[in-house]
Backbone atoms as SQL, in Angstrom:
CREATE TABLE atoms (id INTEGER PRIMARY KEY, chain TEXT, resi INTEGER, resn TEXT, atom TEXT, x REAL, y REAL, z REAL);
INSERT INTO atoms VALUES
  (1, 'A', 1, 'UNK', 'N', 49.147, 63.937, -31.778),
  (2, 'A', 1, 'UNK', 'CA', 48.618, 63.367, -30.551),
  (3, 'A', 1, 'UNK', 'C', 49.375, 63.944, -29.369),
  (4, 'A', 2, 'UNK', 'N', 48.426, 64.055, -27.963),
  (5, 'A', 2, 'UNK', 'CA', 49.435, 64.662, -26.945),
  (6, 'A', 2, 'UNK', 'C', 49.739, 63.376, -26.130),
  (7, 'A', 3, 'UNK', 'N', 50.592, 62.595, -26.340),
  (8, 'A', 3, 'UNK', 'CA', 50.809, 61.520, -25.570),
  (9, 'A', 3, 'UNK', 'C', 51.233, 61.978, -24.355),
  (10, 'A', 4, 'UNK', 'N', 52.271, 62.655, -23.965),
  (11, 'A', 4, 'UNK', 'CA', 52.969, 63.408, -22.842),
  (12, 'A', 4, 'UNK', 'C', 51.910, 63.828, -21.838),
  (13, 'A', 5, 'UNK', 'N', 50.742, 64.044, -22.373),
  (14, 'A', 5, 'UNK', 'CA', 50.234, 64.538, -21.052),
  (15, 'A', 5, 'UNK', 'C', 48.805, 63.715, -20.830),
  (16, 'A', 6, 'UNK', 'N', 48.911, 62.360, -21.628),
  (17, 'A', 6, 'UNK', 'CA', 48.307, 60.876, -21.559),
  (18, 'A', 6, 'UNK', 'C', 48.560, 60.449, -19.969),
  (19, 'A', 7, 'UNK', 'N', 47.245, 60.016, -19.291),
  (20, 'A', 7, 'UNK', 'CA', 47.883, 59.248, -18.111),
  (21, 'A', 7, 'UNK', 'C', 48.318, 57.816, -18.230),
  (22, 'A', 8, 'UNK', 'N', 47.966, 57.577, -19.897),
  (23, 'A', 8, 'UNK', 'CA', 49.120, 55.719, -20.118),
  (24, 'A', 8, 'UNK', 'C', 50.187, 55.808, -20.633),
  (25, 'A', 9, 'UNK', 'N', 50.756, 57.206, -20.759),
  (26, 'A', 9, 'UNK', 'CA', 51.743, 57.426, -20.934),
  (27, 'A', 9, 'UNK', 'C', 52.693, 57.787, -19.933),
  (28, 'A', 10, 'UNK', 'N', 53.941, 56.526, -19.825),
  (29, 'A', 10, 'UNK', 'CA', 54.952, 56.456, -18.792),
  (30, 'A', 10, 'UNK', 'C', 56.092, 56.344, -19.260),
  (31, 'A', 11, 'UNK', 'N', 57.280, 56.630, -18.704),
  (32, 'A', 11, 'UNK', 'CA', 58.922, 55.802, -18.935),
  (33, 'A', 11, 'UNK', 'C', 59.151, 54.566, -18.658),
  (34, 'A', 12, 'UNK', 'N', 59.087, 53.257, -19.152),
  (35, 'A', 12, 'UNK', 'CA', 59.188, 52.075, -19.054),
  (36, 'A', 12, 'UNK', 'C', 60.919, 51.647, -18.540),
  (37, 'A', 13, 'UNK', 'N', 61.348, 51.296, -17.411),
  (38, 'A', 13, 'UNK', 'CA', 62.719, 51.282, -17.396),
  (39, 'A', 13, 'UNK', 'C', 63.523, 50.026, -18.023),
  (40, 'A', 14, 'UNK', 'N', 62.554, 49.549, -18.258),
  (41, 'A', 14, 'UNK', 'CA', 63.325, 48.137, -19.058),
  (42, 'A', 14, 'UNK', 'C', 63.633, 48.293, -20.502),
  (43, 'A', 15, 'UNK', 'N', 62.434, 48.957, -21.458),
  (44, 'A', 15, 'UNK', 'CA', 63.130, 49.603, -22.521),
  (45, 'A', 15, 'UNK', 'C', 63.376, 50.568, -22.848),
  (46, 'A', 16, 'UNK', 'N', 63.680, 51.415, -21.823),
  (47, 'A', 16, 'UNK', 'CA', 64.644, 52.656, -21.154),
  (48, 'A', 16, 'UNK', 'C', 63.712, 53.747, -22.554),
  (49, 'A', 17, 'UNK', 'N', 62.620, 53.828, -22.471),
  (50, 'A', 17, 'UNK', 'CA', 61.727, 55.082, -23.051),
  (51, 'A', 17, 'UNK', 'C', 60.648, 54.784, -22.947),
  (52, 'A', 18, 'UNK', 'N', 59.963, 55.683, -23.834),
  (53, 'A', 18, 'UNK', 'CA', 58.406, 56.212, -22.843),
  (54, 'A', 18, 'UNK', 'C', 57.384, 55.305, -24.079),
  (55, 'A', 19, 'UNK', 'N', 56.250, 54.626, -23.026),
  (56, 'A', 19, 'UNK', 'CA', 55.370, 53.712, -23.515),
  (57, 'A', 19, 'UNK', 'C', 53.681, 54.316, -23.296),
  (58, 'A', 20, 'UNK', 'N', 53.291, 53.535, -24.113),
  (59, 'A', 20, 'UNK', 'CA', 51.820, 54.301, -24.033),
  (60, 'A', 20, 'UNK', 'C', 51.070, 52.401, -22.935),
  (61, 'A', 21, 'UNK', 'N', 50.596, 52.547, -22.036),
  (62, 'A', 21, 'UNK', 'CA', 50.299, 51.547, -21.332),
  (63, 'A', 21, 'UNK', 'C', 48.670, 51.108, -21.695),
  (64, 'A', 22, 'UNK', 'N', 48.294, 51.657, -22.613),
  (65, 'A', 22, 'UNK', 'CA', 46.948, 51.297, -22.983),
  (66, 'A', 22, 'UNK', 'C', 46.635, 50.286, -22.938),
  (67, 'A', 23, 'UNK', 'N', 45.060, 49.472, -22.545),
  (68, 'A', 23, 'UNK', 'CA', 45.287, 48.014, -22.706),
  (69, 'A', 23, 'UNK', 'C', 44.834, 47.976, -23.961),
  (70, 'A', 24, 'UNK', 'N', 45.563, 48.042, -24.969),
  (71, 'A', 24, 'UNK', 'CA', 44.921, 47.218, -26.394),
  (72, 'A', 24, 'UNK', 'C', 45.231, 46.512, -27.252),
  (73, 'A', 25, 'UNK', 'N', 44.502, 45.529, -27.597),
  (74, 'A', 25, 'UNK', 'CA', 44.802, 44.302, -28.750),
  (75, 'A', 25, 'UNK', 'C', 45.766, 44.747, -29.733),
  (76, 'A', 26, 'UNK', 'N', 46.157, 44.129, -30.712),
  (77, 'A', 26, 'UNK', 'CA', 46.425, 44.178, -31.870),
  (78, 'A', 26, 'UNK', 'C', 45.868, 44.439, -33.371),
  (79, 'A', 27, 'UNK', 'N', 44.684, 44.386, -33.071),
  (80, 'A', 27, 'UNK', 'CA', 43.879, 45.043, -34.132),
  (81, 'A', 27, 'UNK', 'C', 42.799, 46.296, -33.279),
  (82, 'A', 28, 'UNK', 'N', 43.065, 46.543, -32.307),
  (83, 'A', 28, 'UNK', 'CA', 42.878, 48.382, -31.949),
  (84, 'A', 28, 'UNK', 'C', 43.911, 49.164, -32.253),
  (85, 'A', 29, 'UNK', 'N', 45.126, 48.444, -32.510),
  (86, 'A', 29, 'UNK', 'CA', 46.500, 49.246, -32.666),
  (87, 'A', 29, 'UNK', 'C', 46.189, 49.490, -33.893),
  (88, 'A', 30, 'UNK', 'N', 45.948, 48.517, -34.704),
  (89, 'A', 30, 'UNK', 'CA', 45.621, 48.376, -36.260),
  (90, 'A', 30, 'UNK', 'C', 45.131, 49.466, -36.969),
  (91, 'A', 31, 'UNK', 'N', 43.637, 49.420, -35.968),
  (92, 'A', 31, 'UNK', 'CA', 42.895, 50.335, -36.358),
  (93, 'A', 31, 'UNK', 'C', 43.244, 52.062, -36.438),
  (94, 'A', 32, 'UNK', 'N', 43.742, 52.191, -35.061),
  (95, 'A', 32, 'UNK', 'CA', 44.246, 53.456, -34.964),
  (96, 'A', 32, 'UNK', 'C', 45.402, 53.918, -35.938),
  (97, 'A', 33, 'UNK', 'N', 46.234, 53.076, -36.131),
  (98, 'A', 33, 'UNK', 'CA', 47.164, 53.451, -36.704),
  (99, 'A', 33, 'UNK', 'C', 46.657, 53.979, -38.172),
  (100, 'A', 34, 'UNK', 'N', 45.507, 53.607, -38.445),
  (101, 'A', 34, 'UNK', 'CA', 45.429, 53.238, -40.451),
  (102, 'A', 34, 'UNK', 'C', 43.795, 54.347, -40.390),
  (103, 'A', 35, 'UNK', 'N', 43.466, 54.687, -39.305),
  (104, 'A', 35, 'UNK', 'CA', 42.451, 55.624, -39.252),
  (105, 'A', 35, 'UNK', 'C', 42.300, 56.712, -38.822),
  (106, 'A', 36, 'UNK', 'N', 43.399, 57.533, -39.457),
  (107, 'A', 36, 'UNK', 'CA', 43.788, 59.106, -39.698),
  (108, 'A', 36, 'UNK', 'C', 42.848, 59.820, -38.319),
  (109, 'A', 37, 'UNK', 'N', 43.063, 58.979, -37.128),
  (110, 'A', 37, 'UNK', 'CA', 42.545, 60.335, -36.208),
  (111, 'A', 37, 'UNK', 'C', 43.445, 61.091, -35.651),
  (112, 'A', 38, 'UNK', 'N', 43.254, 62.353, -35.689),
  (113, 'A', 38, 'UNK', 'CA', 44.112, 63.563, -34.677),
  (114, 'A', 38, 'UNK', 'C', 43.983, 63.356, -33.365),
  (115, 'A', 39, 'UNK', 'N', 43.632, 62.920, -32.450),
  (116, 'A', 39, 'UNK', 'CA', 43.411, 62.468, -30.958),
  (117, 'A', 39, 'UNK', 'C', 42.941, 61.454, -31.047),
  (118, 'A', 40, 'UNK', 'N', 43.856, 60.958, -30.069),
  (119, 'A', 40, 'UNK', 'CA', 43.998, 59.023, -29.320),
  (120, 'A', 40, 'UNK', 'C', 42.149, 58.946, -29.116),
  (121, 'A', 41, 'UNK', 'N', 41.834, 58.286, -29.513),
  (122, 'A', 41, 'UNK', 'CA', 40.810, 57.717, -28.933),
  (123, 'A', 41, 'UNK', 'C', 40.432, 57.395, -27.373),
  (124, 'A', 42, 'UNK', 'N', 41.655, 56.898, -26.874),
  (125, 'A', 42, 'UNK', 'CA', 41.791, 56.612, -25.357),
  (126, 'A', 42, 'UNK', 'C', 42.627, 57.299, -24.720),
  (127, 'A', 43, 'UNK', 'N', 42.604, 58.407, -25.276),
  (128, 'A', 43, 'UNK', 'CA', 43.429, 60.267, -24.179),
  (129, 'A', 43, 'UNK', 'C', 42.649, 60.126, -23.277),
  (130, 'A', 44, 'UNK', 'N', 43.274, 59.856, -21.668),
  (131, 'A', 44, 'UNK', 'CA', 42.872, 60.150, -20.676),
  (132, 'A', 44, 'UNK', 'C', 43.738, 61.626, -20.015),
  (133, 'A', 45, 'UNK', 'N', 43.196, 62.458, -20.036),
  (134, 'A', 45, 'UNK', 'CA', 43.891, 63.355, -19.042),
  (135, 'A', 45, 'UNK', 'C', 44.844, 63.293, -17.865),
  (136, 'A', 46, 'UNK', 'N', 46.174, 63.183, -17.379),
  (137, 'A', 46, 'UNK', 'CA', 46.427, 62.784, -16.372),
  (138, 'A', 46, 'UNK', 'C', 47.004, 63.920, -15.349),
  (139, 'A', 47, 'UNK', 'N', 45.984, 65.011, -16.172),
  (140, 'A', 47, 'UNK', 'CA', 45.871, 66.366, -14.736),
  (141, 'A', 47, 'UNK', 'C', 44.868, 66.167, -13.535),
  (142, 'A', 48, 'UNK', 'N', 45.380, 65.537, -12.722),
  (143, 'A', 48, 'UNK', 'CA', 44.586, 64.973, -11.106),
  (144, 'A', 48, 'UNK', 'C', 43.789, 65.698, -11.007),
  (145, 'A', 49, 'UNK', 'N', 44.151, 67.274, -11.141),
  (146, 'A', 49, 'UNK', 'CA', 42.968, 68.442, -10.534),
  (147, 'A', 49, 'UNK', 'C', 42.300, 69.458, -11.575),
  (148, 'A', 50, 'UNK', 'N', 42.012, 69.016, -11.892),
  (149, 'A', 50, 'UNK', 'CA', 41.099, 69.523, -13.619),
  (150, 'A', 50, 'UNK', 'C', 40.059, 69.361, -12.603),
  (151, 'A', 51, 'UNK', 'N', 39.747, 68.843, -12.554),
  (152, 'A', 51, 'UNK', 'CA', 38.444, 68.707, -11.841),
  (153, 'A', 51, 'UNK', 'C', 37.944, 69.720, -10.734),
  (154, 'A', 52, 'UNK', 'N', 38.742, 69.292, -10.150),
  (155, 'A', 52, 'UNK', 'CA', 38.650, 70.488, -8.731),
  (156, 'A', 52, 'UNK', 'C', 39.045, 71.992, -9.057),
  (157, 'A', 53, 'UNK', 'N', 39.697, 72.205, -10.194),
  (158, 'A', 53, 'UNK', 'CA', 39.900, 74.128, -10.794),
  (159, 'A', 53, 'UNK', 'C', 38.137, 74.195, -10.827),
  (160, 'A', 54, 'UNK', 'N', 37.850, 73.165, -12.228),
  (161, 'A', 54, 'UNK', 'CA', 36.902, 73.378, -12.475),
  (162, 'A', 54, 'UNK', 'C', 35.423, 73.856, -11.561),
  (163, 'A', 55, 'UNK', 'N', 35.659, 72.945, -10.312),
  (164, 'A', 55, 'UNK', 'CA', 34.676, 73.190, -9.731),
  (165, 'A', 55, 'UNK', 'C', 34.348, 74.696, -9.013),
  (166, 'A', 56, 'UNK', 'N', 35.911, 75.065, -9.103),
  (167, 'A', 56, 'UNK', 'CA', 36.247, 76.625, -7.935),
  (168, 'A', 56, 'UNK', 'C', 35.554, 77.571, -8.706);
């Protein structure tokens, strides 16, 4: 998974490392965890300007 370049992926300073901020239950965690996918389901890109290369 590319978490690092996840936009719910942050440094949390309270438990001083990096958290995935997704909003999800406990049985979406479930799921993901126990259903062998190669990419997060909820990978958001958090390159701002993907968009705008794209358009040039």
């Amino acid at each position: 998974m590319r978490c690092e370049e996840c936009a719910y992926y942050f440094y949390d300073d309270d438990c001083e490392e990096y958290v995935c901020d997704m909003d999800m239950d406990e049985d979406d965690y479930g799921r993901l965890m126990q259903s062998g996918f190669r990419e997060c389901p909820y990978f958001t890109d958090a390159d701002e300007y993907k968009i705008v290369r794209h358009q040039l």
